[in-house]
C-alpha positions in Angstrom: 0.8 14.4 66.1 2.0 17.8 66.9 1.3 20.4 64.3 2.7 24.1 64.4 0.2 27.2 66.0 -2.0 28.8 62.9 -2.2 32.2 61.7 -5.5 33.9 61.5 -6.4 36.3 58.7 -9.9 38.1 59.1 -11.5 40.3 56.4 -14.5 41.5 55.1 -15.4 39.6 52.2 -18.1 39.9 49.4 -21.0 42.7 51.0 -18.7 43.1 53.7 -19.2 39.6 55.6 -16.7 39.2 58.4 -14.4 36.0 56.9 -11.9 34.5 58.4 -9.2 31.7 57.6 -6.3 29.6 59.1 -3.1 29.3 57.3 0.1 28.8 57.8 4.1 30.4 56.3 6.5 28.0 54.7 9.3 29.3 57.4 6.2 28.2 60.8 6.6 24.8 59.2 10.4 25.0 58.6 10.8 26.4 62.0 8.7 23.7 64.1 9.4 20.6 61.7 12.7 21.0 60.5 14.7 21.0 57.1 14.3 17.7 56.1 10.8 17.2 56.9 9.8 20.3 55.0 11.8 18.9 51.8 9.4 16.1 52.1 6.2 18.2 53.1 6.6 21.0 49.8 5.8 17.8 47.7 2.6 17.4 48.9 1.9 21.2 49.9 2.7 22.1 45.9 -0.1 20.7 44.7 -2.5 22.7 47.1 -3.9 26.5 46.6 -2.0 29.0 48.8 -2.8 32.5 48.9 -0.5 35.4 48.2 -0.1 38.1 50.3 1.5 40.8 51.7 4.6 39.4 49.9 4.2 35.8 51.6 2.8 32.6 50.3 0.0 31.4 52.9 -1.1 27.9 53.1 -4.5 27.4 54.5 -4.3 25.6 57.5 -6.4 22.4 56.5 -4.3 21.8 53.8 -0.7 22.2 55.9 -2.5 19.7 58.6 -3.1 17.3 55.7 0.3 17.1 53.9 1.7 16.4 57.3 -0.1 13.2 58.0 1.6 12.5 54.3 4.8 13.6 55.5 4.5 11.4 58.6 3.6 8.3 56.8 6.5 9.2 54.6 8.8 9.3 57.3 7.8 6.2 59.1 7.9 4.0 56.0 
């Protein structure tokens, strides 16, 4: 299964720990996938946390990974 390249966002968190998570834009998966896979995959995606900023709407990484496996064994049904 091919998955699109991450994002990386690193911060300092609560008492300044270093913190650091994977995510991934709506348009990476549009981009790589396609249009009608990404119909599909936003059913599964809307019903997992994203974060929201710098005016975008991040998806953590293990969450985009997941909804694709749904999406696959959508598309191969």
């Amino acid at each position: 299964m091919k998955l699109c390249k991450k994002r990386t966002c690193s911060y300092a968190g609560v008492g300044g720990t270093p913190t650091t998570y994977d995510y991934v834009l709506e348009n990476d998966v549009y981009n790589f996938h396609g249009e009608e896979f990404v119909n599909k995959w936003k059913e599964y995606i809307s019903k997992k946390p994203y974060i929201a900023q710098d005016g975008e709407q991040r998806y953590y990484y293990y969450d985009y990974k997941e909804c694709v496996i749904k999406t696959n064994c959508w598309f191969v049904k």
